[in-house]
N, C-alpha and C positions, 0 to 999 in steps of 0.2 A: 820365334816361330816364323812363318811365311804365311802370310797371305798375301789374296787380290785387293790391290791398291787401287784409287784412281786422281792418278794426279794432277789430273785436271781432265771436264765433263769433254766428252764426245761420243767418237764411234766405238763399235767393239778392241778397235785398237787402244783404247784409253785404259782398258784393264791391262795392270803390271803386278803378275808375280813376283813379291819383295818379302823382305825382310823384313821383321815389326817387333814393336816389344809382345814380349809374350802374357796372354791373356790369363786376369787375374781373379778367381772366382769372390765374391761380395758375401754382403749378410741376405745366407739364405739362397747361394745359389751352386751352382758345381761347375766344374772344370770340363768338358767332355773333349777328349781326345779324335778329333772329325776324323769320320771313313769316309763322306760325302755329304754334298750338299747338292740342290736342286736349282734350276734355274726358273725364275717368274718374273711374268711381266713387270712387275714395281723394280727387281735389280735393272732393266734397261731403263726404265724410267729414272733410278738413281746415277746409274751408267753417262745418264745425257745430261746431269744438271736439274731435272724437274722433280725430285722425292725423295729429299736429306732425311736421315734417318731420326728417331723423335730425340729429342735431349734425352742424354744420358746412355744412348743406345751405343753399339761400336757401330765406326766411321763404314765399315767394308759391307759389301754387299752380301745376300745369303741368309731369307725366309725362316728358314727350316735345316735340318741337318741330323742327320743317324753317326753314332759311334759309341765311345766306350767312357764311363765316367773316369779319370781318375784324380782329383780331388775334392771333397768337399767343405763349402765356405761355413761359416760360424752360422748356426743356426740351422743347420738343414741334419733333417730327419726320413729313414722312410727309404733311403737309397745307401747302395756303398760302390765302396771304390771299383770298379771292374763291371761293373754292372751295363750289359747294352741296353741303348734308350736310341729316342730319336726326339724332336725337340722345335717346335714352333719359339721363332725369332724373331727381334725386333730389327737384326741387323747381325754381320759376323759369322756369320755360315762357311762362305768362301773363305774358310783358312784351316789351318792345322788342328787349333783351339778355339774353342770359346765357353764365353760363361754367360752360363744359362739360369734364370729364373725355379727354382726347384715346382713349381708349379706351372712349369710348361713343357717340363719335360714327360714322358710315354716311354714305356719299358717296350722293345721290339715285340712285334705280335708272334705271335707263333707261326709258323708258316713261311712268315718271311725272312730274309736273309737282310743282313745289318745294311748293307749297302741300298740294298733294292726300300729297305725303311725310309730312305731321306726323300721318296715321294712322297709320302702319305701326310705327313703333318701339318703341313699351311694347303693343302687342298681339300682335306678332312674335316679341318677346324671351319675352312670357310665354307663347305658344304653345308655341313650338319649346323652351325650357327644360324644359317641365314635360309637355309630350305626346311628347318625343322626348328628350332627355339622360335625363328621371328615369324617365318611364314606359314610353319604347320601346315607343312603338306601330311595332308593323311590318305590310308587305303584307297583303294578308288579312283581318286582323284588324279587329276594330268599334268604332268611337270614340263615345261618346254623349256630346254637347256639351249641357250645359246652358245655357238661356239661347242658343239658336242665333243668333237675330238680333243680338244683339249686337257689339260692335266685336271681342272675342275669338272671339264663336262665330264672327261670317259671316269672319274670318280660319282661325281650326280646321277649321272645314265645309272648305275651299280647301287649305290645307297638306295635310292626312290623302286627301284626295281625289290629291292630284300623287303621294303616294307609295304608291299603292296602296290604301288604307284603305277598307272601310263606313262609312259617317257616319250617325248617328242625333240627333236632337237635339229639344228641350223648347223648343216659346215657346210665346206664347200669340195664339192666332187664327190667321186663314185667311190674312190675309193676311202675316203675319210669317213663318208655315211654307212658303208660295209661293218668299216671296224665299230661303228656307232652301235647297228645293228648285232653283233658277235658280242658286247654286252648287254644286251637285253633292249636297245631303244628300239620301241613300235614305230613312231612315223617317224619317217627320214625327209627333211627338204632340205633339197640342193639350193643356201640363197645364191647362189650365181646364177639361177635361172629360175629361180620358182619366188612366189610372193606365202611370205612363212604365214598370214594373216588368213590368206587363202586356204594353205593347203593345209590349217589348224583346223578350220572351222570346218571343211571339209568330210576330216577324217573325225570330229567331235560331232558331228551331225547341228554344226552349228551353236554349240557350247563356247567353245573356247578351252583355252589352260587358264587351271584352277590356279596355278603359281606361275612362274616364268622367273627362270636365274636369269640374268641381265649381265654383259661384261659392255656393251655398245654403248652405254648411257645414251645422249641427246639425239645422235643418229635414228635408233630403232622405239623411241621415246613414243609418240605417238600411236605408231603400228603396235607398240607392246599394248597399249592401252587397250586399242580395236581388239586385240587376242587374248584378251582378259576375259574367262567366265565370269557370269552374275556372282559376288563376292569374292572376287580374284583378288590374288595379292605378288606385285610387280616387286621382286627386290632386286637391285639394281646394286653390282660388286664392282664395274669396272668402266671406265668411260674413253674406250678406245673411240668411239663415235663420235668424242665429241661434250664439252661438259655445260651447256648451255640449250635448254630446250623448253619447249613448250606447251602446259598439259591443257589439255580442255577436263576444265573441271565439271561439267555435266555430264559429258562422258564415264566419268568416275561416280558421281553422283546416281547417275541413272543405274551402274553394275554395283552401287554399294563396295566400289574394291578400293585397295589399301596400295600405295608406292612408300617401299623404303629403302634408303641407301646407306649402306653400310660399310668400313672398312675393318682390320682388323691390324696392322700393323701398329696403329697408335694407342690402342685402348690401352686403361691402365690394368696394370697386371692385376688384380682380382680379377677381373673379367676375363681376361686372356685365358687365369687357371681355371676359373667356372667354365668354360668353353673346353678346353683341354681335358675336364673332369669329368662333361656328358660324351667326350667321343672316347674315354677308355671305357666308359661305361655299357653304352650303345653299337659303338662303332667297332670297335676292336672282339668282339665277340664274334661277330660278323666275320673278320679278317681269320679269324682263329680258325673258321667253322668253312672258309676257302669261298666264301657266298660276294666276298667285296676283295679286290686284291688292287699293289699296284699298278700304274701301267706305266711301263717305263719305253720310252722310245728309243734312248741310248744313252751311254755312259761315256764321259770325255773326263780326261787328265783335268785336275784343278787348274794347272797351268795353262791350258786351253781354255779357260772362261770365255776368249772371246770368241773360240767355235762355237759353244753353245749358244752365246749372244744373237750370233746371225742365225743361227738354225732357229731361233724363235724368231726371229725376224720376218724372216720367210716362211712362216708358217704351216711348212712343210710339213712338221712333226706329229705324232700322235700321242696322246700321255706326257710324259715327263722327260727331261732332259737332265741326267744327274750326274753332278763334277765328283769324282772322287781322288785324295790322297793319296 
């Protein structure tokens, strides 16, 4: 088979479409035949040298991934051969094949098409994991999405909307905050020119957000705390700001709120399939029912992995960025 290789860590020139041994399903997992994969921040991260993928995982980059099973390993039950699915990973997306854990795989939702599927799975799982198992955003309450435009945010903006939620969220420019808007987000702040802490409390009559998804870590650390309502809960997914920072603990003490950080690539697979099992159950209804969908900014050749690279880069993008076969 062919996958994206990287032969040694750098720039988006470092990804080489090559030739590999061909991927071999295990006890308990399936073969799937890639229509596409997605690009996310952690592949540039592995891209550069800084986030080897966990033991045991494959070497190549690629979250998530939609296509078609067709073999399965000893032990797997529940799926057959031909079957479209899409598939939260630990590694191995960018390529022709891979073998997948049977309990992280998702049958394509209704509505969607197999290709436009390879957004939804490592942005779904990290949404609903860490905005609803750990932080229990519920009705009512105000969710401040950092980074809105993004593949997470313009996913979080849609979930927290179906269940009720205010959505507030951070991009930058008029026109990223539009599209923020066109999914359901109520307050829009531009941080390139607004203070998010401000125009939170602002629009909450001085409450704050009840939760806040977090991708800044140390950077927005503090400020997140100021923009905590009384029993707010900060979960923190990404640490583009920065991974070293500083909490004032009375601050916290005084709003009785919670900071947790979480990631999702390393867990061990029970978990992963517990996570995978509440968003067929929750999520995918939703998807069926045309209430949550994905957002895809554009579709590039697998062989072009490293266009997608820089277009995350630059941050240009809206939604997802998806390599397809």
């Amino acid at each position: 088979m062919y996958a994206i290789t990287i032969p040694e860590p750098g720039g988006p020139e470092a990804l080489q479409w090559a030739e590999v041994p061909d991927a071999v399903p295990g006890e308990g997992e399936v073969l799937v035949e890639v229509a596409a994969s997605a690009v996310n921040r952690a592949d540039l991260l592995q891209r550069q040298g800084f986030y080897n993928p966990p033991p045991g995982a494959s070497p190549y980059p690629g979250l998530e991934c939609s296509g078609r099973i067709s073999a399965l390993g000893p032990g797997v039950s529940g799926w057959s051969v031909g079957d479209e699915v899409c598939a939260l990973l630990a590694g191995g997306g960018y390529a022709e094949q891979v073998a997948v854990p049977a309990g992280q795989l998702l049958p394509v939702p209704e509505g969607v098409g197999l290709v436009e599927a390879a957004a939804l799975p490592e942005v779904v799982c990290t949404v609903w994991s860490n905005v609803f198992m750990v932080a229990h955003l519920r009705p009512g309450e105000t969710l401040l999405v950092h980074g809105g435009a993004s593949g997470i945010g313009t996913m979080a903006i849609q979930l927290a909307k179906a269940v009720g939620a205010r959505v507030a969220v951070t991009a930058g420019g008029k026109e990223k905050l539009e599209r923020c808007a066109e999914l359901g987000a109520d307050i829009l702040i531009d941080y390139r020119e607004q203070d998010f802490v401000e125009e939170l409390r602002a629009a909450t009559d001085g409450a704050g957000a009840d939760v806040i998804l977090d991708i800044m870590g140390a950077k927005y650390l503090d400020r997140n705390i100021k923009a905590l309502a009384v029993n707010g809960r900060l979960a923190i997914i990404g640490l583009q700001g920065g991974v070293k920072g500083e909490i004032d603990l009375n601050a916290l003490l005084r709003k009785r709120a919670a900071v947790t950080a979480t990631s999702l690539r390393a867990r061990p697979l029970g978990e992963k399939a517990a996570i995978v099992a509440a968003v067929r159950e929750h999520v995918w209804p939703l998807v069926a029912a045309g209430r949550v969908r994905p957002v895809v900014d554009r579709q590039l050749p697998m062989s072009s992995a490293a266009q997608g690279h820089r277009v995350l880069e630059e941050s240009g993008h809206v939604g997802k960025v998806l390599l397809t076969v």
